[in-house]
N, C-alpha and C positions, 0 to 999 in steps of 0.2 A: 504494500500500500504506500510505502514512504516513496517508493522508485514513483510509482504514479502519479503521489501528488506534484512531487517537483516536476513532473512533465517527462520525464525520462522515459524510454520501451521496457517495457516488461519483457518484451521476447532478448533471449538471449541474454538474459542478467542474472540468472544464477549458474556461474561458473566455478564448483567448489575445485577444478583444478588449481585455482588463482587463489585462493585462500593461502594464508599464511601457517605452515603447521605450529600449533601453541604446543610450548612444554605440557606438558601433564600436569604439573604441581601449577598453573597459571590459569590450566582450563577447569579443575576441579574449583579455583579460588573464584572464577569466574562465577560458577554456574552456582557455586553457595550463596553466592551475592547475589542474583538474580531472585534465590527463593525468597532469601533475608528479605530483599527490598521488595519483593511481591505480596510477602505476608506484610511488613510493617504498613505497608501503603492500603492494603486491605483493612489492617484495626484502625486506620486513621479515618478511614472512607464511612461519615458518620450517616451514610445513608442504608448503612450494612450493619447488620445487628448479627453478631460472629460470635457473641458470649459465648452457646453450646454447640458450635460448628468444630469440626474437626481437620484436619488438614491431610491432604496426600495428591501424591503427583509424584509421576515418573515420566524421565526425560530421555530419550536414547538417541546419542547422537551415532555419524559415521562420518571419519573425517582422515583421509588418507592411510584410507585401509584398517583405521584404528576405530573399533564399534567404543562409547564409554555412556554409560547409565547413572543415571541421579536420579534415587528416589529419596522422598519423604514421607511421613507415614508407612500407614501399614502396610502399604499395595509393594508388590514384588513385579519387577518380566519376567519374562520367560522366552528363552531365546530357544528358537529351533532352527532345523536346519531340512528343507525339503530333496528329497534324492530320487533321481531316477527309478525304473524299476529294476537295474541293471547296478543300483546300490552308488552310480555315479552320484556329482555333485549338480 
């Protein structure tokens, strides 16, 4: 939506070749900050009554070959892997 608003093509603007690889200890600090700052913003948002709400969310990224998973709360993934009948990949 941001490409769009400034006026930019959508076609051909997600290119995760051209991503920069992040350390691991950089993307994990990343994405804790993303929840940190999505729960806080949600208790501030006083149009949202969260007293007995619970929290969970899971996030799977893949990024140069490298799968990495953030959960919170209780929920888990569950990675599988689909194979031929011939037992290929």
């Amino acid at each position: 939506e941001s490409l769009k608003a400034e006026g930019k093509p959508l076609k051909g603007s997600f290119k995760p070749s051209e991503w920069p690889l992040v350390p691991t200890d950089d993307y994990e600090r990343v994405c804790s900050n993303a929840f940190i700052e999505c729960n806080s913003k949600m208790h501030k948002d006083t149009s949202l009554d969260d007293r007995l709400s619970g929290t969970t969310a899971i996030v799977a990224t893949f990024h140069f070959g490298r799968m990495t998973v953030f959960n919170v709360g209780d929920s888990r993934a569950i990675v599988g892997q689909q194979k031929g009948d011939d037992g290929s990949n």
